[in-house]
C-alpha positions in Angstrom: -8.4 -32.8 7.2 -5.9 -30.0 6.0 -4.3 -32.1 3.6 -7.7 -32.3 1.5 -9.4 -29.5 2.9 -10.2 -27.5 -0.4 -11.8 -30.5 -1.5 -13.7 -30.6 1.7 -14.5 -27.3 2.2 -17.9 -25.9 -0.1 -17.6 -25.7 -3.6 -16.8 -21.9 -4.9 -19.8 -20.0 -6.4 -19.7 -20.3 -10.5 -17.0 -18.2 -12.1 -14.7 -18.3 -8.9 -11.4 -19.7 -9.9 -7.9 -18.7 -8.3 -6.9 -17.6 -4.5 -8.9 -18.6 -2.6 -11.3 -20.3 -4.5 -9.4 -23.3 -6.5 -6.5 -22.5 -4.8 -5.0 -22.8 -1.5 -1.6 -22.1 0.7 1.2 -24.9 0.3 0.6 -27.6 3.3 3.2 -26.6 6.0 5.5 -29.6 8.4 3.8 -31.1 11.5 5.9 -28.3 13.5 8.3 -25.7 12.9 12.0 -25.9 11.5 13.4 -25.7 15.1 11.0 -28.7 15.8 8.8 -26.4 18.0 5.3 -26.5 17.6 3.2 -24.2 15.3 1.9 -21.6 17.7 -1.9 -21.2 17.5 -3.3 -18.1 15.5 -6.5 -16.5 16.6 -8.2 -14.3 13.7 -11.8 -12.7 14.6 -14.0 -11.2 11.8 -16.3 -9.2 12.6 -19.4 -9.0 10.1 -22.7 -7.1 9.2 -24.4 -7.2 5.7 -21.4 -7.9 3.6 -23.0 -10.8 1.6 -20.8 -9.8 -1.2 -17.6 -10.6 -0.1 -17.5 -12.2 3.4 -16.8 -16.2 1.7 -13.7 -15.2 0.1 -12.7 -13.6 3.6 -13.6 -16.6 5.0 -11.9 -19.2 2.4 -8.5 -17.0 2.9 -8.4 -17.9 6.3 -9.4 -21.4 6.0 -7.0 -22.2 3.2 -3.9 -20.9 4.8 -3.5 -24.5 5.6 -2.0 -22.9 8.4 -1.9 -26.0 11.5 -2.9 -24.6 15.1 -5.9 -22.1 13.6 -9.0 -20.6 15.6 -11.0 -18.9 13.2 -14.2 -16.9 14.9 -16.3 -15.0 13.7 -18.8 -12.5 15.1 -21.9 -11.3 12.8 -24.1 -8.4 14.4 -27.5 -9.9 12.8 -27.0 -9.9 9.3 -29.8 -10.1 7.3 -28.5 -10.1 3.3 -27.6 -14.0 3.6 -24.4 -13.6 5.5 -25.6 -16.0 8.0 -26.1 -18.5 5.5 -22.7 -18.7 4.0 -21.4 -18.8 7.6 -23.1 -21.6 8.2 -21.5 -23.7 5.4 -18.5 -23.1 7.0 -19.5 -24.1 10.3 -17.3 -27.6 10.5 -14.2 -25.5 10.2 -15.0 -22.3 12.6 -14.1 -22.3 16.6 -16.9 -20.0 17.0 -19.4 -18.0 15.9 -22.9 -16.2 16.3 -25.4 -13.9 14.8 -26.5 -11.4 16.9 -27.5 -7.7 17.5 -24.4 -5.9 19.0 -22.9 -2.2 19.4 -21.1 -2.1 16.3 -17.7 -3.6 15.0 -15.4 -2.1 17.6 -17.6 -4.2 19.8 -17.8 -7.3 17.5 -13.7 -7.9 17.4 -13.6 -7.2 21.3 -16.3 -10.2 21.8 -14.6 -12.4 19.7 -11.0 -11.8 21.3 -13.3 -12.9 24.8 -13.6 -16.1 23.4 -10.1 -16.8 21.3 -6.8 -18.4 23.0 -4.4 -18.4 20.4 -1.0 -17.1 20.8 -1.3 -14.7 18.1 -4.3 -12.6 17.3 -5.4 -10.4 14.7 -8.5 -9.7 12.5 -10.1 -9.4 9.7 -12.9 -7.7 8.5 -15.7 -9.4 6.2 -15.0 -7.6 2.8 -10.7 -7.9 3.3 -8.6 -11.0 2.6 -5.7 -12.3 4.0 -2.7 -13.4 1.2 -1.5 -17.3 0.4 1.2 -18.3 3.1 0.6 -15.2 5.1 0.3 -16.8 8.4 3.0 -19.1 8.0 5.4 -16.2 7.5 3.7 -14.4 10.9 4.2 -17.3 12.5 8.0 -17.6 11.3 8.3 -14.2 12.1 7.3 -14.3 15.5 9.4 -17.8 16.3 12.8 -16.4 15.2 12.7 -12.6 17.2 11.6 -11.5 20.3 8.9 -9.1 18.7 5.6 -8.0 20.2 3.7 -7.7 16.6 4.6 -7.9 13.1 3.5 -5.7 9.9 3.7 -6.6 5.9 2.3 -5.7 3.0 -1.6 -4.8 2.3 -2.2 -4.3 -1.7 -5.5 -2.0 -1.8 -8.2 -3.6 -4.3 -11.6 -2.6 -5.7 -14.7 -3.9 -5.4 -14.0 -6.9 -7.7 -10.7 -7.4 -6.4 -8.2 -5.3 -8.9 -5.3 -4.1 -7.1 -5.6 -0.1 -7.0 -2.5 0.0 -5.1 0.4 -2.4 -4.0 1.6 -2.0 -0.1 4.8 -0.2 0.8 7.2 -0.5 3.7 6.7 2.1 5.9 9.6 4.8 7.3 9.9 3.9 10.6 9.8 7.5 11.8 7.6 7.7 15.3 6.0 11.2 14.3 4.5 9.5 11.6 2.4 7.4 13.8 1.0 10.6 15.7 -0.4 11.5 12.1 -1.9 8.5 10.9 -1.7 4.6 10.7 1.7 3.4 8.5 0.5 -0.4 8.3 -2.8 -1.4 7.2 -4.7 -3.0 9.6 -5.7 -6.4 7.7 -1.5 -7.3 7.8 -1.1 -6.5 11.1 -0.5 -9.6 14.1 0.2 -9.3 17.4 1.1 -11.3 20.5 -1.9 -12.1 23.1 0.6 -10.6 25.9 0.8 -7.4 24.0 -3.4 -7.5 24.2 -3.3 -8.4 27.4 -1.1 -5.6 28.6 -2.5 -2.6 26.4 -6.3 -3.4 26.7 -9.1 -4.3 24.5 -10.3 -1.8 21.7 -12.3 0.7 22.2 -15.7 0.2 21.7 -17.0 3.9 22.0 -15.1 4.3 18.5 -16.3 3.6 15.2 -14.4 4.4 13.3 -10.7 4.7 14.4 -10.8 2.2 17.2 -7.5 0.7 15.4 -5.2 3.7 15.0 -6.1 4.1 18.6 -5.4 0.4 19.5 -1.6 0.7 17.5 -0.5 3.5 19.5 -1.2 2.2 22.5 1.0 -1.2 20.9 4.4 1.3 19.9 4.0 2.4 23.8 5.2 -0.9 24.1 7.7 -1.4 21.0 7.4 1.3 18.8 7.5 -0.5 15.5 6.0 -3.9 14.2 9.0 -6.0 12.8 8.6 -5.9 9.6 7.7 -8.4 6.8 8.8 -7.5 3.4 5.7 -9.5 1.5 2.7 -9.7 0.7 0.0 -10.6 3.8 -3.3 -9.1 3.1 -5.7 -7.3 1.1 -8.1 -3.6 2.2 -10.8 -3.6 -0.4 -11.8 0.0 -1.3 -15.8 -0.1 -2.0 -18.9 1.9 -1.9 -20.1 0.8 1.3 -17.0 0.7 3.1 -16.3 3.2 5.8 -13.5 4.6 4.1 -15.3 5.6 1.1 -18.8 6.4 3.0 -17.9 7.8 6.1 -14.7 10.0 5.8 -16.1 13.0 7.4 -17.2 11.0 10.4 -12.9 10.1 11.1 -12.5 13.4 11.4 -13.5 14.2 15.0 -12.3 10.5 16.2 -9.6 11.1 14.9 -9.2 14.6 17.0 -10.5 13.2 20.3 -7.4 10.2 19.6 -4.7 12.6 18.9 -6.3 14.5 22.6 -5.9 10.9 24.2 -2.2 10.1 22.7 0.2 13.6 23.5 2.3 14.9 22.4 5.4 14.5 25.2 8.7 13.3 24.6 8.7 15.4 20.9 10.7 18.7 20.2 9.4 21.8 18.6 10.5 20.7 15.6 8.5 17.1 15.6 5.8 18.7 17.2 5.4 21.2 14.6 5.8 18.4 11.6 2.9 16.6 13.2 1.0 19.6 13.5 1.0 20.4 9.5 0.6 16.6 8.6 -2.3 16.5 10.3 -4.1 19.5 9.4 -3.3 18.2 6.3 -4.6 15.3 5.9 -8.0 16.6 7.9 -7.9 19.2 4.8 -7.2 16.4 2.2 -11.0 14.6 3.7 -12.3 18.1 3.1 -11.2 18.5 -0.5 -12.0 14.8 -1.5 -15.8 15.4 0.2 -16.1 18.9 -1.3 -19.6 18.1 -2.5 -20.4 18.3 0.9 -20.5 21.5 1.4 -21.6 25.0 0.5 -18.8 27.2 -1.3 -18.3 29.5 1.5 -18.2 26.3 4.2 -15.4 24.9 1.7 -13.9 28.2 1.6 -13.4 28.6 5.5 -12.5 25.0 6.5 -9.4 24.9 4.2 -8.4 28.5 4.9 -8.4 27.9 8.6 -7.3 24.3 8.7 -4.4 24.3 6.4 -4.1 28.1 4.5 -0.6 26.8 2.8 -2.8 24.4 0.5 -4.7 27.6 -1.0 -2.2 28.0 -4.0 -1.9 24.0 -4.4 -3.7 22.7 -7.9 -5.5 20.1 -5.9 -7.4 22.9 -4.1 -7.6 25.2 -7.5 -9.1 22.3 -8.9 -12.1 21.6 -5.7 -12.6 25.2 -6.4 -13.3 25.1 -9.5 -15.8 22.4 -9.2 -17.7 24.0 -6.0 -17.9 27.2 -8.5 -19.4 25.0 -11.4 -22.0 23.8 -9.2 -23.0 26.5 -8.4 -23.4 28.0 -11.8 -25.2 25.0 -13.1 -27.7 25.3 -10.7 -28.3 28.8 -11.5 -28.8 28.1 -15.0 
């Protein structure tokens, strides 16, 4: 079946030519180069209302080509014709199901209940994974004793332009106390790993995954590293980190609570400090519409006062003041 499975799989809507539409990842040997066999990848997506973009998700795991796959997916009800395309895909899924739940922390937990592959990630219904991405996660986690691995995540638009390429990230352990370094979508682990740190948690919305990686560098404190490309985090008007900014902000404080600070000096301490009100000050600035003037005014002065001479925040002022004189007029 993989050896003709674009073929068998449904044909692309019209227009839809390329990765991973016409186009699929080389077929791989019966079993590794060592002769050992392919170790079985889990990948979970959890879904809601994301019509738009949830088949090419689910092509890009599909046409990996990728031999020992369990590919589930969780939808929470949707109602836009999600279910519908899921259902095409049916043949090829281990799993899946359409039902009310508690949200997409909840969604990926459920559908880690049911997976038993050696390697888990996932990936959510408007990202896509890269051609030959999990045969280099699985060649990654053959030749080293690593817990989880990381690679590249180019950034895209809502029709799939690249806005940014990935970066490796400086492996510098205060930098994970101020935010994530990988993206999420190229991000595999080890089942062990998940077994010894813990499902996510589900009372999170919205950072349940920063919370999940630093409870994984507890346990090695970086991901080896995979200098290519593995996936893709579309930036869109609907997505959560385009929508919903504001609403990582006090997530994001209770996390930072939950994960202390112990084992840094003054001077690390005090790094993490500044990155992190800046960056909660950064949200502010980008959201400035938001707020009133004098709101503005007080959340960056108090949060991160050094930025008040900075032309980014000369600039947000600028425009709050505008507003306001337009509506006056």
């Amino acid at each position: 079946m993989i050896n003709d499975l674009i073929s068998l799989l449904p044909k692309p809507p019209p227009g839809k030519i390329g990765w991973p539409w016409t186009k699929a990842s080389k077929l791989l040997p019966e079993c590794m180069l060592d002769k050992s066999p392919w170790p079985k990848i889990s990948v979970v997506t959890p879904s809601c209302n994301q019509v738009q973009f949830i088949e090419e998700t689910i092509r890009s795991v599909l046409l990996q080509n990728y031999p020992n796959l369990e590919y589930i997916i969780i939808d929470g009800g949707s109602t836009d014709g999600s279910v519908e395309i899921i259902k095409r895909y049916e043949p090829w899924l281990a799993y899946w199901v359409s039902e009310p739940d508690l949200g997409q922390s909840h969604a990926i937990n459920k559908g880690f209940q049911k997976s038993t592959g050696e390697i888990l990630a996932w990936i959510n219904s408007d990202d896509f994974y890269a051609p030959g991405a999990f045969y280099k996660v699985a060649d990654a986690f053959n030749s080293t004793k690593t817990l989880w691995v990381a690679g590249l995540c180019h950034r895209i638009d809502q029709i799939g332009e690249i806005i940014a390429t990935g970066n490796p990230p400086h492996n510098v352990l205060e930098k994970w106390y101020v935010g994530l370094p990988y993206s999420q979508p190229s991000i595999f682990w080890d089942q062990r790993l998940w077994e010894e740190v813990g499902e996510i948690d589900d009372s999170l919305n919205y950072s349940f995954d920063y919370d999940l990686f630093l409870r994984f560098i507890k346990h090695q404190p970086f991901a080896y590293w995979i200098n290519t490309h593995l996936a893709n985090f579309r930036y869109h008007s609907s997505s959560k980190s385009i929508k919903d900014q504001l609403k990582f902000i006090p997530e994001r404080e209770l996390i930072y609570k939950r994960h202390t600070l112990r084992g840094f000096n003054i001077v690390q301490r005090s790094y993490i400090h500044k990155k992190r009100r800046d960056r909660k000050a950064r949200i502010y600035m980008e959201n400035a519409g938001n707020f009133s003037l004098i709101s503005f005014l007080i959340k960056i002065i108090w949060i991160a006062p050094w930025k008040i001479f900075r032309k980014e925040y000369i600039n947000c002022l600028t425009q709050k003041l505008n507003e306001i004189l337009l509506r006056k007029r």
